[in-house]
C-alpha positions in Angstrom: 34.7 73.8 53.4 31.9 75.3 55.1 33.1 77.5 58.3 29.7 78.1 59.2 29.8 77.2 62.5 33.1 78.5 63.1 31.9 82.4 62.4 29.0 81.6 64.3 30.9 81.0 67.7 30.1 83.5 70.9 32.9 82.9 71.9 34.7 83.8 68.6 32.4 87.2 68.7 32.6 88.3 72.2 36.9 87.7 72.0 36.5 89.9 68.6 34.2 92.6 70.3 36.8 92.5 73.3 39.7 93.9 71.3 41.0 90.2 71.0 43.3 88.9 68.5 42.2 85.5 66.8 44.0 83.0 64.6 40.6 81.7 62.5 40.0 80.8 58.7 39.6 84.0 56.3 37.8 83.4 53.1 41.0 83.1 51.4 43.8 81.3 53.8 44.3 81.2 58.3 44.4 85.2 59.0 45.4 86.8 62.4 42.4 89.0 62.6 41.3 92.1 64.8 38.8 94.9 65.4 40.5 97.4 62.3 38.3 100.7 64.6 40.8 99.4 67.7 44.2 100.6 67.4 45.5 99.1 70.4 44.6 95.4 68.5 45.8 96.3 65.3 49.1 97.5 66.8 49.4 94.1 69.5 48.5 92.1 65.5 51.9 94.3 64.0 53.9 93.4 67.5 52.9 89.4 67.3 53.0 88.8 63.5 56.7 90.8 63.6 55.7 92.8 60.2 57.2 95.6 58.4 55.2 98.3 60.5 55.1 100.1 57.3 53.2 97.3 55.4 49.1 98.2 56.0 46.7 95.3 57.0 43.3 94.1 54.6 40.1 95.3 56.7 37.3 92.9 55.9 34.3 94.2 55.9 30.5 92.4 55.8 28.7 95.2 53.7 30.2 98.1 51.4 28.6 100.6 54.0 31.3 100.1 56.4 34.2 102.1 54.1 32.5 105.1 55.7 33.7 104.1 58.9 37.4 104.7 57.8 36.6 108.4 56.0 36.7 106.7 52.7 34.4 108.4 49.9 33.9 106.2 46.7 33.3 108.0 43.1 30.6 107.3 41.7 33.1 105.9 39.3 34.3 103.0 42.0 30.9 102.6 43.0 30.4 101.4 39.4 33.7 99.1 39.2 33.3 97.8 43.0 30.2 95.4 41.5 32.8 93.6 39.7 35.0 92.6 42.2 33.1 92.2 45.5 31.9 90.4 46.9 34.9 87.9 46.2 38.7 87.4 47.0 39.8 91.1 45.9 40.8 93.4 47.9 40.6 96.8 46.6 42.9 99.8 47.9 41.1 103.1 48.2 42.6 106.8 49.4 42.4 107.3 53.1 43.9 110.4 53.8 42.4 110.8 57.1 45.2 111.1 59.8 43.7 109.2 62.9 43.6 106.0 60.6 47.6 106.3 60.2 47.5 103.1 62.8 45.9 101.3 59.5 47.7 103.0 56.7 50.8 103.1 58.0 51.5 106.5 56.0 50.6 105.4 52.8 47.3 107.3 52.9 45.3 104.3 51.4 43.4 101.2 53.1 42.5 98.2 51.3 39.1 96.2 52.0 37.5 93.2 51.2 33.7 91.9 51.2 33.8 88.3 51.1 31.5 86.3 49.4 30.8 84.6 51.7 27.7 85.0 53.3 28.7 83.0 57.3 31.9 85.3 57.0 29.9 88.1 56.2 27.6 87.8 59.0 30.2 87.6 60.8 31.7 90.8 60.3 28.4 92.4 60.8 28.1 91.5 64.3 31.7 92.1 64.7 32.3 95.3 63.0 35.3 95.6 60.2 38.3 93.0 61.1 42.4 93.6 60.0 43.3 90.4 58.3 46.5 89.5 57.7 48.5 85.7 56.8 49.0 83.3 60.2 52.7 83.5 60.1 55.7 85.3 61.4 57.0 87.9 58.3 58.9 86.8 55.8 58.4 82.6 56.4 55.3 80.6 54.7 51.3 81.4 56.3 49.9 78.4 58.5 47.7 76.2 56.6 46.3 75.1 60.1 46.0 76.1 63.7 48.8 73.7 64.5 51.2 75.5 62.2 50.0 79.0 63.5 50.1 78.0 67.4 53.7 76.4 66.3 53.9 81.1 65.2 52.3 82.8 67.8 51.9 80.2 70.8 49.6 82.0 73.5 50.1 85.7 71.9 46.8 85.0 70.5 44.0 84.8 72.4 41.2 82.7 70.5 42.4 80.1 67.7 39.5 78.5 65.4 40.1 75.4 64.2 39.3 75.2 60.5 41.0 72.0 59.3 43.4 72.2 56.5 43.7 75.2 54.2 46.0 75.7 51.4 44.2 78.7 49.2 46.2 81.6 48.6 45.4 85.3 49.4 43.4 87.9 48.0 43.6 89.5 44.6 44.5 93.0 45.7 44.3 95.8 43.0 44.2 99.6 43.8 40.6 101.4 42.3 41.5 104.5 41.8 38.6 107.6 42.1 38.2 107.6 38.3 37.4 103.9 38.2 40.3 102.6 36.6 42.0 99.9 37.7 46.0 99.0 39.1 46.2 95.5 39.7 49.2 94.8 42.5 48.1 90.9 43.1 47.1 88.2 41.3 
């Protein structure tokens, strides 16, 4: 399905800009998503989806560049192995062991990120800056396949929902790239 015009949306790019939380289709399933350099969103996200607050967030990102952001520093080995993955539905776990991201790593001093691949979504993120991305559900019962399903979740907790139709993928790959480029994978 093409979201296109759904990641185009002002409206979807000021609420995202704003600190605002939005239910919206992910490249990969319906994701509650949020500005990731905004702790105050990515906190309201752990309060509303009811997670274990020890369980860190994806950040999606629209170009490589923006690990930087979160005092990440690639090998030259990763640099190598990223190519392979991204962009796609893999999201790789890096070391963050800087403590004013602990609102995103939840103390496990790493941060996974994912470059879509695709190129609206992308876009996207570039006007928004890097998004936390986690399922449309409540923890521990099944992610919304639609906006129905995830307003049936969150109700008005949520301040933007993008309609997207039906989606019934499943989530990102999600392996851990460690600094001598080899590889754990944690997620098929």
């Amino acid at each position: 399905m093409n979201y296109k015009n759904i990641w185009e949306n002002e409206i979807l790019i000021k609420v995202l800009k704003g600190g605002g939380i939005v239910v919206m289709p992910t490249d990969t399933i319906y994701g509650i998503v949020g500005a990731a350099l905004n702790e105050a969103t990515v906190l309201r996200i752990y309060e509303i989806k009811k997670t274990a607050p020890e369980k860190p967030f994806i950040i999606l990102i629209g170009d490589i560049n923006e690990i930087e952001k979160f005092s990440v520093v690639l090998s030259s080995e990763q640099k190598n192995i990223i190519k392979n993955y991204w962009p796609g539905p893999v999201s790789i776990i890096f070391d963050c062991l800087e403590d004013s991201f602990t609102y995103l790593h939840r103390g496990t001093k790493t941060l996974a990120f994912r470059l879509p691949q695709n190129i609206d979504l992308q876009n996207l993120l570039n006007k928004t800056g890097p998004l936390v991305a986690t399922s449309s559900n409540r923890a521990a019962l099944p992610a919304a396949k639609n906006t129905t399903e995830a307003k049936n979740y969150f109700d008005d907790q949520v301040d933007l929902y993008m309609d997207g139709g039906e989606i019934s993928g499943k989530p990102s790959k999600l392996i851990r790239l460690h600094k001598d480029g080899s590889v754990s994978i944690l997620r098929e």
